[in-house]
LUMLODO-912085 format. One record per residue: residue number from 1; residue in one letter; x, y, z of N, C-alpha, C, O, CB in turn. Coordinates in steps of 0.02 Angstrom, whole numbers. Glycine has a CB too. Example, Ala and Ser with C-alpha at 12.3 -4.5 7.8 and 13.67 -1.06 7.14 Angstrom:
<rs>
(1 "A" (660 -284 390) (615 -225 390) (660 -165 390) (712 -166 423) (565 -224 452)) (2 "S" (642 -112 354) (684 -53 357) (645 2 394) (670 57 402) (704 -30 286)) 
</rs>
This chain:
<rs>
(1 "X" (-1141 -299 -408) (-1136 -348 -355) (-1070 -337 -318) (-1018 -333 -351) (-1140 -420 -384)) (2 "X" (-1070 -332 -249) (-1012 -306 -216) (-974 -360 -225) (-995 -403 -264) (-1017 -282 -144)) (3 "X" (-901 -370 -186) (-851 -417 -199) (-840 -422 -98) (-838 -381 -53) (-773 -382 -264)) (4 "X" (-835 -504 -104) (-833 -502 -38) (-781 -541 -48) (-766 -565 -103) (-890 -520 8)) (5 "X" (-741 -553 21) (-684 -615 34) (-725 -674 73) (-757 -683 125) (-609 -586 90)) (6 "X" (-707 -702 21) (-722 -782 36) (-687 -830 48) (-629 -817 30) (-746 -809 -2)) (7 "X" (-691 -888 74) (-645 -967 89) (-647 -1001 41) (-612 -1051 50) (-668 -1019 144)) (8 "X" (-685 -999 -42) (-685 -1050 -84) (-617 -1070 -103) (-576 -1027 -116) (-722 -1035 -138)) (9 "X" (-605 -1121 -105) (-526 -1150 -132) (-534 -1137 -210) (-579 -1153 -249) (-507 -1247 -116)) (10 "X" (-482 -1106 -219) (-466 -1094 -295) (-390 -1107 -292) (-352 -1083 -249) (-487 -1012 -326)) (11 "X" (-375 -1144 -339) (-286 -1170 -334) (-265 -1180 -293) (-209 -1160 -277) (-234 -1138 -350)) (12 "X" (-305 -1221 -254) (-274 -1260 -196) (-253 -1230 -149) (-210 -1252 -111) (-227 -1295 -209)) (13 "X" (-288 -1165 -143) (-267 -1105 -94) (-338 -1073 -64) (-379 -1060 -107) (-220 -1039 -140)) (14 "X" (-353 -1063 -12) (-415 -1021 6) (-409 -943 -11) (-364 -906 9) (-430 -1029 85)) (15 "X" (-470 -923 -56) (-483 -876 -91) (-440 -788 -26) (-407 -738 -38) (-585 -889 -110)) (16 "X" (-466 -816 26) (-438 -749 70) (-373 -764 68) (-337 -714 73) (-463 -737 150)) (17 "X" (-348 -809 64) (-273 -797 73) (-225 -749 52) (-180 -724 84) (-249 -840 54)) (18 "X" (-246 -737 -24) (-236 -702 -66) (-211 -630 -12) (-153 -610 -11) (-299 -702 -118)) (19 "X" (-271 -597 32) (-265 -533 81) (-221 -529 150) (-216 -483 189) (-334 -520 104)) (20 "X" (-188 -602 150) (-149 -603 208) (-110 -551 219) (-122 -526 274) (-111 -652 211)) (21 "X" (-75 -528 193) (-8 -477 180) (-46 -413 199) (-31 -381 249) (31 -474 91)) (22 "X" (-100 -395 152) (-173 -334 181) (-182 -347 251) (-200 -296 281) (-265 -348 143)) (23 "X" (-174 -404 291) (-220 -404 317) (-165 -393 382) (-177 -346 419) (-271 -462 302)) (24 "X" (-133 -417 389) (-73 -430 429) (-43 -339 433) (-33 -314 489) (-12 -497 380)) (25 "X" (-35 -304 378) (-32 -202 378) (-77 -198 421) (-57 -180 476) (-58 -144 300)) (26 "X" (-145 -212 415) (-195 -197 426) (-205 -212 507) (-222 -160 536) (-234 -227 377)) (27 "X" (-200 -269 551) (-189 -269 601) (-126 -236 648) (-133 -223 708) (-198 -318 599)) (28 "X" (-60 -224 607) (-9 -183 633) (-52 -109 642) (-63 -87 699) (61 -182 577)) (29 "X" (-66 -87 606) (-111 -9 600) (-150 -22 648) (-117 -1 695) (-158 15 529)) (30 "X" (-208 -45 674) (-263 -43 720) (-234 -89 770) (-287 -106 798) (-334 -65 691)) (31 "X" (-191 -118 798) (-179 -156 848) (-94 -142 878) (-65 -173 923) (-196 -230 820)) (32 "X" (-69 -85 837) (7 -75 881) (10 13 871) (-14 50 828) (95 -127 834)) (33 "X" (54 26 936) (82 106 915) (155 102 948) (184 50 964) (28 183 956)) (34 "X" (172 148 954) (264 155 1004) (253 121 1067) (295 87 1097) (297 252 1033)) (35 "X" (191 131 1085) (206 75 1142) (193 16 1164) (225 -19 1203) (197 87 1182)) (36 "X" (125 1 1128) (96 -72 1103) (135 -118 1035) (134 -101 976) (15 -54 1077)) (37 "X" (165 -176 1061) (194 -209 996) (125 -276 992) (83 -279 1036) (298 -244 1010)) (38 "X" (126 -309 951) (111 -374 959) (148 -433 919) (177 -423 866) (46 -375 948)) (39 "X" (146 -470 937) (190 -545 930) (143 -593 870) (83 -604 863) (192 -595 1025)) (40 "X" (210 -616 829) (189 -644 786) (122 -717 797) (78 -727 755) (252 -655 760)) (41 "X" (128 -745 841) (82 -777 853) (8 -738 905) (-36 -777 923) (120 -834 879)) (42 "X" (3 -682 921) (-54 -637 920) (-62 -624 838) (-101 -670 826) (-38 -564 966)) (43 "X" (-57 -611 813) (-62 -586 740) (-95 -664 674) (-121 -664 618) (40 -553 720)) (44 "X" (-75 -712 719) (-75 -773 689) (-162 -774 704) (-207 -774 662) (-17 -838 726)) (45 "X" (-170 -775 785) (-242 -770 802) (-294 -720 771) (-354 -735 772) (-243 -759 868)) (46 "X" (-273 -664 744) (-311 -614 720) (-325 -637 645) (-377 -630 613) (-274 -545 730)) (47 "X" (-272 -663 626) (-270 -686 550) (-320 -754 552) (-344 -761 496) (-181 -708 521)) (48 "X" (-341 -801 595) (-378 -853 615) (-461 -801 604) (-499 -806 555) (-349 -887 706)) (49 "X" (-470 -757 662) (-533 -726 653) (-556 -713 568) (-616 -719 555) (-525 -656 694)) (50 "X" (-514 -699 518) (-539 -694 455) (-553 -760 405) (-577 -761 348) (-494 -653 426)) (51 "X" (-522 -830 461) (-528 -878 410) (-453 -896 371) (-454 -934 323) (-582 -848 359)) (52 "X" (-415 -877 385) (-332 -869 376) (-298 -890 422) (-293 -860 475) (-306 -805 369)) (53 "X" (-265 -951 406) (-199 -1002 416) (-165 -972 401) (-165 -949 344) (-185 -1063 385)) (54 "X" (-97 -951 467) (-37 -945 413) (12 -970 457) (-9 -978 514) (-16 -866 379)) (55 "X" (91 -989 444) (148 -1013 472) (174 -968 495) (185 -919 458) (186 -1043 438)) (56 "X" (189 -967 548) (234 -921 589) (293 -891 523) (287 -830 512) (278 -975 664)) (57 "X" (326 -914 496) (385 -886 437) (339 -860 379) (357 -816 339) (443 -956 402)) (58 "X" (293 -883 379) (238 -836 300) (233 -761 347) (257 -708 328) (115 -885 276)) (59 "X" (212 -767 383) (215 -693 417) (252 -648 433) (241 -588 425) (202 -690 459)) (60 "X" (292 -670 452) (384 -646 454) (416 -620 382) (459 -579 367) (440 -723 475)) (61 "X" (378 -663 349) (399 -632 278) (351 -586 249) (366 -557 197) (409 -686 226)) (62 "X" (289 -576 280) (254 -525 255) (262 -452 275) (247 -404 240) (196 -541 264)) (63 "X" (294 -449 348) (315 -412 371) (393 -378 352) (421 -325 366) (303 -435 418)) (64 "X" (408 -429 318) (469 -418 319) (476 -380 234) (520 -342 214) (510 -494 339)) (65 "X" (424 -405 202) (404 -368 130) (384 -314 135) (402 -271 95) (357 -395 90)) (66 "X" (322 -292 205) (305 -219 224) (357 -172 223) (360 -114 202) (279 -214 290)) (67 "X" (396 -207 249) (455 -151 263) (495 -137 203) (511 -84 176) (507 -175 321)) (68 "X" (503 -174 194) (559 -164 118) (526 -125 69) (557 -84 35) (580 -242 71)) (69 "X" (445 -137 61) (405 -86 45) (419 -15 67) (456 21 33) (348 -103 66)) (70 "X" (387 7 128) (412 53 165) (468 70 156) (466 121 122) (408 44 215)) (71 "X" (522 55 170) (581 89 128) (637 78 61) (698 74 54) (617 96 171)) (72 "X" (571 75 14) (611 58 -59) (627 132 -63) (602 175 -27) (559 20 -136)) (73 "X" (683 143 -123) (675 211 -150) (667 200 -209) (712 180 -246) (724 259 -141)) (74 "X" (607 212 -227) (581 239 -295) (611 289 -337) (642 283 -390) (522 264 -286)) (75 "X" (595 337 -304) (600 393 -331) (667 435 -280) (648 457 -226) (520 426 -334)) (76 "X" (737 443 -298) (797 478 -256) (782 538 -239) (808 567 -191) (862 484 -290)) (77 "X" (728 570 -287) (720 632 -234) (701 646 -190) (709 696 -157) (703 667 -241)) (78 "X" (658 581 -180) (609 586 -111) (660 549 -55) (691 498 -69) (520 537 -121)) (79 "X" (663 576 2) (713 540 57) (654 476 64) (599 472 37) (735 596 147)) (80 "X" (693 425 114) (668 366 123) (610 361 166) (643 377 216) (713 329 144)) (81 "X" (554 353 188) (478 342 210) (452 412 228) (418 428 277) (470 288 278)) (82 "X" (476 454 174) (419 524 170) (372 496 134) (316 493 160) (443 601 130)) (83 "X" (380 468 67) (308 423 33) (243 421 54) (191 451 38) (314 355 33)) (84 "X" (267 351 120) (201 355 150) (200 360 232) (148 364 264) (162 292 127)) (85 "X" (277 358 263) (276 413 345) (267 353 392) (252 359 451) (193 486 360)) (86 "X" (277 287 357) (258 230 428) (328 184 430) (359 180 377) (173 164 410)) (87 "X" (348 157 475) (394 129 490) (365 72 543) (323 78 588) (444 178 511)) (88 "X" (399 23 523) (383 -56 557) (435 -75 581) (480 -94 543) (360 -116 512)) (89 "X" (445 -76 670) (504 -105 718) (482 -157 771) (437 -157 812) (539 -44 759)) (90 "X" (517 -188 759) (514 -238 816) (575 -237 880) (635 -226 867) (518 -310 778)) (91 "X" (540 -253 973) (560 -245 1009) (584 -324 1032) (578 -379 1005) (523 -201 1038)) (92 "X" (603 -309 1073) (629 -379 1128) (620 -353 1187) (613 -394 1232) (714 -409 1129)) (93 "X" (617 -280 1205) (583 -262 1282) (511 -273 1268) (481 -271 1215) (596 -175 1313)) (94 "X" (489 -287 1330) (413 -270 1363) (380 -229 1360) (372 -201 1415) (403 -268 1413)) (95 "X" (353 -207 1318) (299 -262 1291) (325 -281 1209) (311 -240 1165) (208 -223 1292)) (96 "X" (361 -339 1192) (395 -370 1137) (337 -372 1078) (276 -370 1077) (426 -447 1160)) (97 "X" (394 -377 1025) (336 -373 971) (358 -336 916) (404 -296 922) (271 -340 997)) (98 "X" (328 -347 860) (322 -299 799) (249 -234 834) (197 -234 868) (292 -361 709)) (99 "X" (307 -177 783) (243 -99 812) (256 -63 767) (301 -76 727) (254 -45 891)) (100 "X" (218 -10 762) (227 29 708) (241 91 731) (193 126 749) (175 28 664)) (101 "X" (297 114 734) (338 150 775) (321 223 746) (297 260 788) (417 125 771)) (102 "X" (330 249 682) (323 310 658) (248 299 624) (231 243 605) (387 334 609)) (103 "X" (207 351 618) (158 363 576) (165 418 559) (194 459 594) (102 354 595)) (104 "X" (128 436 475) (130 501 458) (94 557 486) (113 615 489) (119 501 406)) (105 "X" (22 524 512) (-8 577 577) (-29 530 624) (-49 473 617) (-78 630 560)) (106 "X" (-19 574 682) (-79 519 741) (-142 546 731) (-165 581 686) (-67 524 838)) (107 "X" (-172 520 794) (-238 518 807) (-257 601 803) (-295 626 762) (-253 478 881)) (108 "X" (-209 642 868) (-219 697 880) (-219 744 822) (-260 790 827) (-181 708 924)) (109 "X" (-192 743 782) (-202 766 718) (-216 770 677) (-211 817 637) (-191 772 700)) (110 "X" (-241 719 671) (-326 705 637) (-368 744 664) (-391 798 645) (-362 632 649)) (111 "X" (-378 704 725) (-426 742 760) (-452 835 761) (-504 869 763) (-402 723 820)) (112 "X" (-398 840 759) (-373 928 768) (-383 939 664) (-370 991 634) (-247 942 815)) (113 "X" (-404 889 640) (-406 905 564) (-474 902 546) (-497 936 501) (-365 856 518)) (114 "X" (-508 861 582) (-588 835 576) (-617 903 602) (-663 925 567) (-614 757 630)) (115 "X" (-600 939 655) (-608 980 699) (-611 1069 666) (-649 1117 678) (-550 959 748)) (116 "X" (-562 1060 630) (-551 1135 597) (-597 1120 520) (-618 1167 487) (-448 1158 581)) (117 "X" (-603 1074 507) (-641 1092 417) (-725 1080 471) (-763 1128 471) (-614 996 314)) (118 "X" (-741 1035 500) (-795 1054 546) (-827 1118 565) (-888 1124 556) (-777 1036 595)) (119 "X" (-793 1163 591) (-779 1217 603) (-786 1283 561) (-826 1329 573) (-731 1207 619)) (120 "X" (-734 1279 501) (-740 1305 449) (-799 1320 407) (-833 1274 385) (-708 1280 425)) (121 "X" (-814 1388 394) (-885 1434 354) (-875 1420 285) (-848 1468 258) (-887 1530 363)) (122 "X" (-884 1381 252) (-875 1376 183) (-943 1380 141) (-941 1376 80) (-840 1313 171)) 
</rs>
């Protein structure tokens, strides 16, 4: 039986809540790049589409955990966001906002990756 996200209240908390923090990565990735940011209350509305309330400062702090994620050092041999290659900045120019400034690949290189094993006689 698959596992879905649901609204049942369990501890006085709605069961999706639990994915806010998922979910909130998850809209930075598909909704910002270097030149698209979006604003914590856009992000509030996207978090609404799943059934998810959250306070302007719960978010701020989820973001603000992404990052600290993003650049823990674990491991000293590895320099700081080779791990996983993404970096989370926020602007005050136009277009303002949290964005996700570095990725480990773009699109184009994917693309150009889908393209060559496609390609490839194996």
């Amino acid at each position: 039986m698959a596992s879905t996200v649901s609204n049942n209240r369990q501890g006085g908390r709605k069961h999706a809540q639990k994915y806010k923090s998922l979910l909130v990565w998850q809209i930075l990735l598909k909704r910002t790049d270097e030149n698209n940011g979006i604003t914590v209350g856009q992000i509030e509305e996207h978090l609404k589409e799943y059934g998810i309330t959250a306070e302007r400062r719960s978010i701020y702090r989820d973001i603000r955990d992404l990052q600290e994620l993003l650049e823990a050092d674990y491991d000293a041999k590895i320099e700081d966001r080779e791990r996983l290659g993404y970096e989370i900045s926020y602007t005050r120019k136009a277009p303002s906002g949290f964005k996700i400034t570095h990725r480990p690949y773009d699109f184009e290189d994917l693309r150009l990756l889908a393209e060559c094993i496609n390609s490839a006689r194996v």
